[in-house]
C-alpha positions as CSV (number, residue, x, y, z in Angstrom):
1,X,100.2,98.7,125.5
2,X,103.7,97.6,124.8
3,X,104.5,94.0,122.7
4,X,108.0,92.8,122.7
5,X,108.8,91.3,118.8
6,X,112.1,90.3,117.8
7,X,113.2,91.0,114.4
8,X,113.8,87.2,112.9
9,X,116.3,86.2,110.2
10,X,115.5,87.6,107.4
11,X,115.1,91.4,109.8
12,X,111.6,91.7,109.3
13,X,109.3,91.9,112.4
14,X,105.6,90.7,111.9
15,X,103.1,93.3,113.3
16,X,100.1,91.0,113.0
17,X,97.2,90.8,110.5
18,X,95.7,93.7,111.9
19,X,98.2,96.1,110.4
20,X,98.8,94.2,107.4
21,X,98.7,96.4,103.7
22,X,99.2,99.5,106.0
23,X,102.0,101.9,105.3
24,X,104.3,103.3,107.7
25,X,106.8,105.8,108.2
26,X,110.0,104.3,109.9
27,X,112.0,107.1,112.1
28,X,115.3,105.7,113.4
29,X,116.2,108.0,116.7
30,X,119.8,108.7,117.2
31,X,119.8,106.5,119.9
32,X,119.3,103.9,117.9
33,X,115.7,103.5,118.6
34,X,113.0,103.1,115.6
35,X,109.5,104.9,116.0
36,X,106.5,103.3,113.2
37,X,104.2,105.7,112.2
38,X,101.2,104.7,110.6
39,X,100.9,106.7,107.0
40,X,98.8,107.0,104.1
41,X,100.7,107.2,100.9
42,X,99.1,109.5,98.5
43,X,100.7,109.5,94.9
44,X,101.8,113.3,93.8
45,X,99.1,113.4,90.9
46,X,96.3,112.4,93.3
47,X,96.1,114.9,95.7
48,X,93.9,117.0,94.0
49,X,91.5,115.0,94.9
50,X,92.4,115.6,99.0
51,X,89.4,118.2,99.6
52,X,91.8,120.2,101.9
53,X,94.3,120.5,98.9
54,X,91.9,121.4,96.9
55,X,90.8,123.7,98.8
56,X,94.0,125.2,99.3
57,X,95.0,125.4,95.9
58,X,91.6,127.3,95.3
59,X,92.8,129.9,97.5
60,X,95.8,130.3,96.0
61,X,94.1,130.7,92.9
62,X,91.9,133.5,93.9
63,X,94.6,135.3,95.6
64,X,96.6,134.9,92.4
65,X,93.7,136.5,90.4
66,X,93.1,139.2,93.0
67,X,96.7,139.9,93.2
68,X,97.9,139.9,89.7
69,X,101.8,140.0,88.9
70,X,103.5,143.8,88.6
71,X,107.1,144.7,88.9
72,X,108.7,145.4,91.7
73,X,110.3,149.0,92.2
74,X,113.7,148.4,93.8
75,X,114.7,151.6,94.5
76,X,111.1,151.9,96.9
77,X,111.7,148.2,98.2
78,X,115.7,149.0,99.0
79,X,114.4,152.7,101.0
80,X,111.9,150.9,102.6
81,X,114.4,147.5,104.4
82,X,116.8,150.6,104.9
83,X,119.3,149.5,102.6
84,X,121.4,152.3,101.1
85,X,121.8,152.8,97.5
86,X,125.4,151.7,95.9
């Protein structure tokens, strides 16, 4: 369904109670077109709390500890990309 709204005088275009408190994402096109994406803002020290992150991060975490840090032997890693010694 398409609406027509024109942008009044102070360049805000109402999108009806329905939408209000919602955030959006605002895309301007190079044509000069603007796509509205509805958006949920999540604050950076929240989104532990997402379930996916979390479970993401746990991953990350047991690949960490299953995969611990060692140091890298450049002479093996330069044979094996094929890059000769200088």
């Amino acid at each position: 369904m398409h609406n027509i709204k024109t942008v009044g005088k102070s360049g805000q275009i109402s999108l009806g109670k329905a939408m209000a408190g919602m955030g959006f994402i605002m895309q301007e096109l190079p044509g000069g077109d603007i796509v509205l994406k509805r958006a949920v803002v999540v604050p950076m020290n929240e989104r532990l709390l997402d379930p996916v992150v979390h479970a993401e991060l746990e991953a990350a975490r047991e690949w960490r500890r299953n995969n611990p840090a060692k140091a890298t032997d450049l002479t093996a890693l330069a044979s094996k990309l094929g890059i000769a010694d200088e």
